[in-house]
C-alpha positions in Angstrom: 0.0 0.0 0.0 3.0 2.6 0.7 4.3 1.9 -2.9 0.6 2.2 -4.4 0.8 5.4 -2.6 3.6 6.9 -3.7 3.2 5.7 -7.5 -0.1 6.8 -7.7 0.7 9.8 -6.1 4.0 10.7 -8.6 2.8 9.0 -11.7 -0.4 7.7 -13.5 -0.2 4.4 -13.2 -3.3 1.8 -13.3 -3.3 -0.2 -10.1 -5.0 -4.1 -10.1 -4.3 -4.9 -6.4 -5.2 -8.9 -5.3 -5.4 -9.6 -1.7 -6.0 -12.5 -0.1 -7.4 -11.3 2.6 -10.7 -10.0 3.2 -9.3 -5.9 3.8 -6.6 -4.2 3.7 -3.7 -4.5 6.6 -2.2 -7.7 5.5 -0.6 -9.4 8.8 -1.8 -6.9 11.2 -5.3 -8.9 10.6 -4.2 -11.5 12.5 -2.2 -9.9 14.9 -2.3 -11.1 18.8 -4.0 -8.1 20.3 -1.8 -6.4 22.3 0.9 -6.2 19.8 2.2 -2.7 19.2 4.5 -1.2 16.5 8.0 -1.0 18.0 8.7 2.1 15.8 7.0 5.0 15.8 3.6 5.7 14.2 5.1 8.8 12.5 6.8 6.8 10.2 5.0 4.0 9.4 1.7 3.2 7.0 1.8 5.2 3.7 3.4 8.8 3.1 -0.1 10.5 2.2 -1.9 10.2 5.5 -1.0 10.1 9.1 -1.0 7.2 11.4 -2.2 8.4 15.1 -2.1 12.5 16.2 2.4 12.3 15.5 2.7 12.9 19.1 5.2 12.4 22.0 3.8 10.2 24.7 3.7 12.2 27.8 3.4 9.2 30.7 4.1 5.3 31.0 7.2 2.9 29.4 7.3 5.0 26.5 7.5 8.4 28.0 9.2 10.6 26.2 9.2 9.0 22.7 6.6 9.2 19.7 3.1 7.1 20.1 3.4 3.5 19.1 0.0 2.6 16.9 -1.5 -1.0 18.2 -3.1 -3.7 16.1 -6.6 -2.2 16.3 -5.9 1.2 15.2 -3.3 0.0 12.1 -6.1 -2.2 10.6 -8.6 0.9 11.2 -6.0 3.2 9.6 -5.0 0.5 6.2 -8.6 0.8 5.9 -8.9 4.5 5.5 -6.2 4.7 3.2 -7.9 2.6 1.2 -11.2 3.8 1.3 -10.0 7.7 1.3 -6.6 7.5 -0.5 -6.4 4.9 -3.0 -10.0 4.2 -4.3 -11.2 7.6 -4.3 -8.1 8.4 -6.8 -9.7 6.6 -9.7 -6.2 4.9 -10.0 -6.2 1.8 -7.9 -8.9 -1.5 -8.0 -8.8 -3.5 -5.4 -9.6 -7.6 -5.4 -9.8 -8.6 -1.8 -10.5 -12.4 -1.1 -8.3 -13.5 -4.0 -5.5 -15.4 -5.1 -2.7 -14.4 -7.5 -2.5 -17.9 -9.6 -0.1 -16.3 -12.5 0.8 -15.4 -15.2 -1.5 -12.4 -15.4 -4.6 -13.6 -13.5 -6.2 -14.1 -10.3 -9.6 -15.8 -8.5 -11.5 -14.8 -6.6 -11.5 -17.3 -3.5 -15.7 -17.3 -2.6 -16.9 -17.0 -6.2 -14.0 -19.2 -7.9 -14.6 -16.7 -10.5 -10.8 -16.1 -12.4 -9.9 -12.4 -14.0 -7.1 -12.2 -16.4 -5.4 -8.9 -16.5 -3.8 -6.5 -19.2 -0.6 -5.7 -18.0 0.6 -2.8 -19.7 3.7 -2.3 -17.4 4.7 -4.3 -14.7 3.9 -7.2 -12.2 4.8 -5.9 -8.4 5.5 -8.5 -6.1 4.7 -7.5 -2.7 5.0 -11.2 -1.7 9.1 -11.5 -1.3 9.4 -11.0 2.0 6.4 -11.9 2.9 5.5 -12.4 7.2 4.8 -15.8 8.7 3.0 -15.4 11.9 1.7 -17.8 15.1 -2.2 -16.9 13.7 -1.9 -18.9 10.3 1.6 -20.5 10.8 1.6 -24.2 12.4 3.6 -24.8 15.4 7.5 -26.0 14.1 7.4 -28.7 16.5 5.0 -31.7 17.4 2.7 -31.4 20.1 1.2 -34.5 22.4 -2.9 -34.7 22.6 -2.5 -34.6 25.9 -0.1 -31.1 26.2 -1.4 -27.7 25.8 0.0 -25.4 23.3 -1.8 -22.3 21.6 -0.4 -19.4 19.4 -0.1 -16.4 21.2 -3.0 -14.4 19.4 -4.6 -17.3 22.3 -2.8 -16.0 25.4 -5.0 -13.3 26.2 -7.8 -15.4 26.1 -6.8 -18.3 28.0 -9.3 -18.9 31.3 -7.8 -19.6 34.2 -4.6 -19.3 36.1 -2.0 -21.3 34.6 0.8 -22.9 37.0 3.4 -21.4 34.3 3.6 -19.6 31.2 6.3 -21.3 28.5 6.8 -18.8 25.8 8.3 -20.5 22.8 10.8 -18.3 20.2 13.3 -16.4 20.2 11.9 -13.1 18.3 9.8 -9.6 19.1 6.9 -11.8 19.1 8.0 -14.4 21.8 9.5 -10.8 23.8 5.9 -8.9 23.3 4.5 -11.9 25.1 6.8 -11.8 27.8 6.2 -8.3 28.4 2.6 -8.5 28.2 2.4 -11.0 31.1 4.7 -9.2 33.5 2.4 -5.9 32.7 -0.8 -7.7 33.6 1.0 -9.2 37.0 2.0 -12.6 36.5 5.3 -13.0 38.5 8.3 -13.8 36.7 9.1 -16.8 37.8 5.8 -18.0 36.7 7.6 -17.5 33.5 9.7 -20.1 31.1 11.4 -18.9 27.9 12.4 -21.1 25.4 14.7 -19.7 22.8 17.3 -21.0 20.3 19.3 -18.1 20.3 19.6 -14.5 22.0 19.0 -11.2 20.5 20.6 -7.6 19.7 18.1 -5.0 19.5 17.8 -1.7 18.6 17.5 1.5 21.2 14.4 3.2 20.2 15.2 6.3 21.7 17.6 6.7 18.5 14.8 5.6 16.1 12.7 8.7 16.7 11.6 11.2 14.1 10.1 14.7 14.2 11.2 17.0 16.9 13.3 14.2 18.3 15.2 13.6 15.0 18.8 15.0 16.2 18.6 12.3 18.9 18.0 9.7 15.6 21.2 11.3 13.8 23.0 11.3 17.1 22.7 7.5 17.2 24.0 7.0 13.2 27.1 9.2 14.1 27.8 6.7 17.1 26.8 3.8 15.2 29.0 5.3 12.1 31.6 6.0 14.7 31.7 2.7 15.8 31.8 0.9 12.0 35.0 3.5 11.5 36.6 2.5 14.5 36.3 -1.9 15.1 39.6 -3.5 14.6 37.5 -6.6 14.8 33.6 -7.9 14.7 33.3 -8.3 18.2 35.2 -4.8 18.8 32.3 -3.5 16.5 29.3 -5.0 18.9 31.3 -3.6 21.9 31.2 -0.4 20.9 27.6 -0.2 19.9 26.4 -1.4 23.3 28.7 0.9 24.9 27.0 3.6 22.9 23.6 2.4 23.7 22.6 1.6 19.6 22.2 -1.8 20.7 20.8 -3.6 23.4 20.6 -7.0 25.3 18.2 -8.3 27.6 21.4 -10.8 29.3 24.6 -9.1 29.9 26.3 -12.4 30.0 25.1 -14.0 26.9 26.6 -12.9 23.7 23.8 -12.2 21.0 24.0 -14.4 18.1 20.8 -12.9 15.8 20.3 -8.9 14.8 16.8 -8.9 13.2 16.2 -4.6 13.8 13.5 -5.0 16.4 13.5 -2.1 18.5 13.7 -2.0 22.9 13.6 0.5 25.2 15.4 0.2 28.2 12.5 0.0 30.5 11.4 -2.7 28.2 14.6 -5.0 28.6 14.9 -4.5 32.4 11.8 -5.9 32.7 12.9 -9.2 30.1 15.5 -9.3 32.4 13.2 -10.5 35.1 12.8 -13.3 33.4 15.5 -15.7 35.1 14.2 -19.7 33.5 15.2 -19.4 30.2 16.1 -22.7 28.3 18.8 -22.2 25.4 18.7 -25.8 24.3 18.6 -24.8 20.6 14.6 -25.1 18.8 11.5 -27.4 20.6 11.6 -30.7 18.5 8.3 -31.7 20.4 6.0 -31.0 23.3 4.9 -34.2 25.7 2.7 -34.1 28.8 5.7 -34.4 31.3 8.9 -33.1 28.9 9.6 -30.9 26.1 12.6 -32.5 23.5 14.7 -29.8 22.0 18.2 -30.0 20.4 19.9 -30.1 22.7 17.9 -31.8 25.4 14.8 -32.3 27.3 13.1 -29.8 29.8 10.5 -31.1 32.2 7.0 -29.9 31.9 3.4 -30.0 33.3 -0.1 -30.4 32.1 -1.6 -27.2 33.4 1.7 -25.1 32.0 0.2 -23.5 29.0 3.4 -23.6 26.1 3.4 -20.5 23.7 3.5 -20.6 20.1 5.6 -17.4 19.2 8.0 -19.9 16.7 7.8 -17.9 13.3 10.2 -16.1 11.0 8.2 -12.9 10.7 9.6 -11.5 7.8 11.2 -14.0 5.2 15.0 -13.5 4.9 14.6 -14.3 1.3 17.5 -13.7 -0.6 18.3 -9.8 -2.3 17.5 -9.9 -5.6 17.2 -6.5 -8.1 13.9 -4.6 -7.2 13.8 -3.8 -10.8 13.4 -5.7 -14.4 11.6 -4.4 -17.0 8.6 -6.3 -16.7 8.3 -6.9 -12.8 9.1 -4.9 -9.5 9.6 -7.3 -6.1 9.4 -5.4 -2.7 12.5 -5.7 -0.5 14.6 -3.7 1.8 16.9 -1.0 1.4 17.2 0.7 4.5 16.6 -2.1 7.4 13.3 -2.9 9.4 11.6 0.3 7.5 9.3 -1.2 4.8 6.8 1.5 4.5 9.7 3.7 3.4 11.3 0.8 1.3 8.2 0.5 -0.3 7.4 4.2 -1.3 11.0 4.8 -2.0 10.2 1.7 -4.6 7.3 3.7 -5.9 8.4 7.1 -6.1 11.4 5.5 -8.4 9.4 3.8 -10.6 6.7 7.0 -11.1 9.6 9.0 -11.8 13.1 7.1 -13.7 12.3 4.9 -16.8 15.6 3.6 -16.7 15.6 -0.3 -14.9 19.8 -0.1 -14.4 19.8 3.6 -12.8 16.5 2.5 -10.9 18.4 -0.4 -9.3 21.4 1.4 -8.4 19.6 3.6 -6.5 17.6 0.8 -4.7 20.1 -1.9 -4.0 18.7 -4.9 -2.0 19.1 -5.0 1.6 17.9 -9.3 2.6 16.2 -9.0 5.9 18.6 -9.7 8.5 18.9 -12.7 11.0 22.5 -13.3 11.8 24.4 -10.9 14.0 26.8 -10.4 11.3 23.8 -9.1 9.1 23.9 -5.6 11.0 27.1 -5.0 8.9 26.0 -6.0 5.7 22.7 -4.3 6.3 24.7 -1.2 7.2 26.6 -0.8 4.3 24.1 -1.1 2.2 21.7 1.4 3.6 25.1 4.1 3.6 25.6 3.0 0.2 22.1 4.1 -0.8 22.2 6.5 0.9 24.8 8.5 -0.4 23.7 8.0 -4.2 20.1 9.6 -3.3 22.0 12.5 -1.1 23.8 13.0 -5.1 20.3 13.4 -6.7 18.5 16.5 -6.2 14.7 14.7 -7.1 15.0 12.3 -4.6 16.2 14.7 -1.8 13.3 16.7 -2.3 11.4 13.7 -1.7 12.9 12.5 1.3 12.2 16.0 2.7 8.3 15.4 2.3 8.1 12.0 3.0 6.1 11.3 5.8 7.5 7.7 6.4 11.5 9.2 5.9 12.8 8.6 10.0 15.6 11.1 9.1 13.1 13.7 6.8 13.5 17.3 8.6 17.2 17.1 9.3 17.8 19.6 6.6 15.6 22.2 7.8 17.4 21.9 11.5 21.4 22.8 10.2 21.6 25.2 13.4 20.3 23.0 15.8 23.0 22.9 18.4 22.7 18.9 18.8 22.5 18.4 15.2 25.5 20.2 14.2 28.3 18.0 16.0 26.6 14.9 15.4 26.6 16.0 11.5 30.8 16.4 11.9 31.0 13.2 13.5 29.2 11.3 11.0 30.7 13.4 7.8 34.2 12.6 9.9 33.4 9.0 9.9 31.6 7.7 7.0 34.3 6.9 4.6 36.2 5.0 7.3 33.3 3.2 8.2 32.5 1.9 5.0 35.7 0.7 4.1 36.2 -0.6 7.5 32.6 -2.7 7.4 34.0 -3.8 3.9 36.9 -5.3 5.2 35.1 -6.7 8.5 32.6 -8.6 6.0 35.8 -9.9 3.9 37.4 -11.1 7.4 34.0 -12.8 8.2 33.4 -14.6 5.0 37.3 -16.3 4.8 38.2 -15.1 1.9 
């Protein structure tokens, strides 16, 4: 939808859109329901309407910081879009309740009735990357008849005190549901966490926007800083969690995964409460008495309720070109901000016929998983970067779009924060790009 935006909005395209689902908001349909963004709402949905009132939060764990949209409002706001933005426009069609079968034709899933389309430009893929989540995603482990397992969209409807709470994964998902039951009072020791692997996460006070973006450049000079200054890889991590870009919820556990999910402090003191956590690599099955995982077996109970939060969320599908001269595929560019990735996409395509210069200026960012990832997905966002800061067009842009994190920092030069963070980062940059090259060649061997 934040590509359909921005080409509509730039160019005159014709938009067929096929969904499967029944309205617009894709995954946030079946979200669990007290799921929140963990970015701002300034910055997320589509560049031509606001999500939420783009104000600072004035009490509670996110004091201080833009609003954070929940599942309720998003699929209320994807709605309006739709229904005020996109159809209105006389541009865009929209198939809900259907099924893409290719080349050039959907169904309709209650009618069966199939539509082949005229495409006069381009099929768009908004599929790549596409989010796996515990609502419509089997557990990826075998469960006994006689143990009791439910996704988490289930947790806040379970009756009954449980004697424990076994929260399964290792991602945002399995940590929202941790945080959830400490917030409505169940103790923490009421509380098993089951995870393969540990987690870096972002600081959220450096991803804010809006009046608070010199904090948000503040945190790219340190994080640029850092990149410019690692002798090695684990020198690099070091020195982000020293500068707070980069947080932990076990101080004695090194992270192994960097997926761009985004903490607050408050929010990994409380995880930290959290002392039974199993690191026995993934849950092979669940039995009445035990759980099997790789590395060993737990014990367990029939009135402990086990927690599906086991998916990918978004596929780490390999980066291929956005561009060809018959399709477009939706991926990253800069990390863990697809609205933007997506509008950037559009607001290319609206306005540059040629596929090679197109690409260049969208290079493919794969959605990270590994720790090693934050480099990779680094460089490549200060790669792209620096081409659009070259191109006046797309500068402009950037200035007046909504979903840009960094939009604004050009009309704040003399802002007194601003202005050393911008000579730290302008000092930096080249030696942090050849230094994250050469960290990346150490990595691979060769």
């Amino acid at each position: 939808m934040a590509f359909t935006d921005a080409l509509t909005t730039d160019g005159d395209a014709d938009v067929v859109m096929v969904d499967r689902r029944h309205a617009p908001g894709g995954h946030w349909l079946d979200a669990y329901s007290f799921v929140r963004l963990h970015q701002p709402s300034s910055f997320y949905g589509v560049n031509s309407l606001p999500l939420g009132s783009e104000t600072i939060d004035a009490y509670g764990p996110n004091k201080g910081l833009y609003e954070r949209a929940g599942g309720p409002e998003i699929c209320a706001y994807y709605d309006r879009v739709m229904q005020k933005r996109l159809l209105p426009s006389g541009k865009v069609r929209y198939f809900p309740m259907s099924e893409y079968v290719g080349p050039h034709r959907f169904v309709s899933l209650p009618s069966r009735v199939e539509y082949d389309v005229t495409v006069r430009k381009k099929v768009v893929d908004a599929t790549y990357l596409e989010t796996s989540v515990p609502a419509t995603s089997a557990p990826p482990f075998e469960v006994a008849t006689d143990a009791r397992c439910v996704p988490v969209n289930d947790l806040a409807r379970v009756v009954g005190r449980a004697d424990r709470y076994v929260i399964i994964g290792a991602g945002k998902t399995a940590a929202d549901a941790c945080l959830w039951l400490l917030e409505i009072g169940i103790p923490p020791q009421d509380i098993r966490w089951i995870k393969p692997r540990d987690s870096w996460y972002v600081n959220r006070v450096y991803m804010q926007g809006g009046e608070l973006v010199a904090t948000f450049f503040e945190g790219i000079a340190a994080q640029t800083e850092a990149a410019a200054r690692a002798s090695s890889i684990a020198d690099l991590f070091t020195r982000l969690e020293a500068a707070e870009q980069l947080l932990r919820i076990d101080p004695d556990v090194t992270p192994t995964v960097y997926r761009g999910a985004t903490m607050s402090s408050w929010e990994i003191q409380q995880l930290s409460r959290i002392r039974d956590v199993v690191r026995l690599g993934r849950v092979r099955r669940i039995d009445r008495d035990d759980i099997t995982l790789d590395g060993g077996t737990v014990p367990t109970r029939p009135h402990h309720i086990h927690v599906h939060c086991a998916t990918r969320g978004l596929n780490p599908a390999p980066g291929i070109p956005l561009f060809t001269d018959d399709r477009i595929t939706l991926q990253s560019i800069r990390l863990g901000l697809m609205p933007f990735n997506s509008a950037m996409t559009g607001f290319l395509e609206a306005t540059r016929g040629d596929t090679a210069e197109k690409n260049r200026l969208c290079p493919p960012n794969r959605q990270p998983d590994a720790s090693l990832d934050w480099l990779s997905g680094t460089l490549t966002g200060m790669q792209a970067d620096y081409g659009w800061s070259r191109d006046p067009a797309i500068t402009a842009w950037l200035e007046r779009s909504r979903l840009n994190v960094a939009r604004g920092l050009r009309s704040r030069t003399d802002d007194s924060r601003l202005q050393p963070a911008a000579a730290r980062y302008a000092q930096n940059a080249g030696a942090a790009v050849d230094n994250l090259r050469r960290l990346l060649v150490q990595a691979s061997g060769s």
